[in-house]
C-alpha positions as semicolon CSV with decimal commas, in nm:
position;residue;x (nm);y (nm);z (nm)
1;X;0,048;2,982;0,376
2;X;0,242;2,626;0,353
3;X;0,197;2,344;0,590
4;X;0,536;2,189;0,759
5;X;0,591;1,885;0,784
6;X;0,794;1,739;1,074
7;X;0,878;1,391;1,122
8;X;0,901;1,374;1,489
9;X;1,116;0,986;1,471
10;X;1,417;1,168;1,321
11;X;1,401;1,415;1,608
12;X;1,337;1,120;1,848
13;X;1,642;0,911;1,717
14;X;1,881;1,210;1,741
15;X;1,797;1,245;2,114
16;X;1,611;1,571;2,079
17;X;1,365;1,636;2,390
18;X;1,065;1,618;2,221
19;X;0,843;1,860;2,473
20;X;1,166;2,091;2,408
21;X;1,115;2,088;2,039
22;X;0,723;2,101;2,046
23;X;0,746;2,462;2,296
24;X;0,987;2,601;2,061
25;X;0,727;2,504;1,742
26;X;0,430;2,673;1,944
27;X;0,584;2,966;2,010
28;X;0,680;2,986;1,650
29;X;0,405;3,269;1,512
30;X;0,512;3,408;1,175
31;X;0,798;3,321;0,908
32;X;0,833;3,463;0,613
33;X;0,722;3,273;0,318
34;X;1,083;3,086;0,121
35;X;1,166;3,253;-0,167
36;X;0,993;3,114;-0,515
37;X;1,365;2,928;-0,630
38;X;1,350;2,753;-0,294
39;X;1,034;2,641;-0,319
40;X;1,103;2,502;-0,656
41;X;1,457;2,356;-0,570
42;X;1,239;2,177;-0,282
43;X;1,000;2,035;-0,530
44;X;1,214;1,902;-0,783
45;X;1,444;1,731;-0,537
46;X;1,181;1,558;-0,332
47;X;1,007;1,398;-0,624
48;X;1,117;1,065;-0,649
49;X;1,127;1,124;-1,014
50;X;1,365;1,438;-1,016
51;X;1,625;1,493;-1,297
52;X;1,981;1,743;-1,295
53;X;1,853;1,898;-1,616
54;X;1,506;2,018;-1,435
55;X;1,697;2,154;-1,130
56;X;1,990;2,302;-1,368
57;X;1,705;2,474;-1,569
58;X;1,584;2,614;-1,205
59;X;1,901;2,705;-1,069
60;X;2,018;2,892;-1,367
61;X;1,766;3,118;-1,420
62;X;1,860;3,251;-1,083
63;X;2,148;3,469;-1,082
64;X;2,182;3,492;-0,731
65;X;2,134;3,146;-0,669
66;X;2,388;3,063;-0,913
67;X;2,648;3,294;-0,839
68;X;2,651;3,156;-0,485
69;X;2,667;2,771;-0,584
70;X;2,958;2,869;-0,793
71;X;3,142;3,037;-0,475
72;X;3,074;2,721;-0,300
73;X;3,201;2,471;-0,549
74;X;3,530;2,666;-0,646
């Protein structure tokens, strides 16, 4: 299981109560695991080093994934 990551100064500077948003986290006991793509798509864009033709390579080889950018660019 993956570790999340929250960065509690984004939450702070958009006015969020932060007791609010730390109940709601600990009452939080299962989510499903993100699909494989996802995870991937996440990796490759939060690399500092991240290229179009890596992600395109990702992205295509996912025909659902694909068929819905497509809907959402047209």
């Amino acid at each position: 299981m993956g570790t999340v990551t929250i960065n509690m100064e984004e939450y702070q500077q958009a006015g969020i109560d932060m007791s609010v948003l730390k109940l709601v986290i600990s009452k939080i006991e299962d989510l499903p695991p993100l699909p494989l793509i996802v995870q991937k798509v996440l990796t490759l864009t939060q690399t500092e080093n991240a290229n179009t033709d890596e992600l395109t390579k990702v992205i295509s080889n996912n025909q659902a994934l694909t068929a819905k950018l497509l809907r959402v660019v047209n």
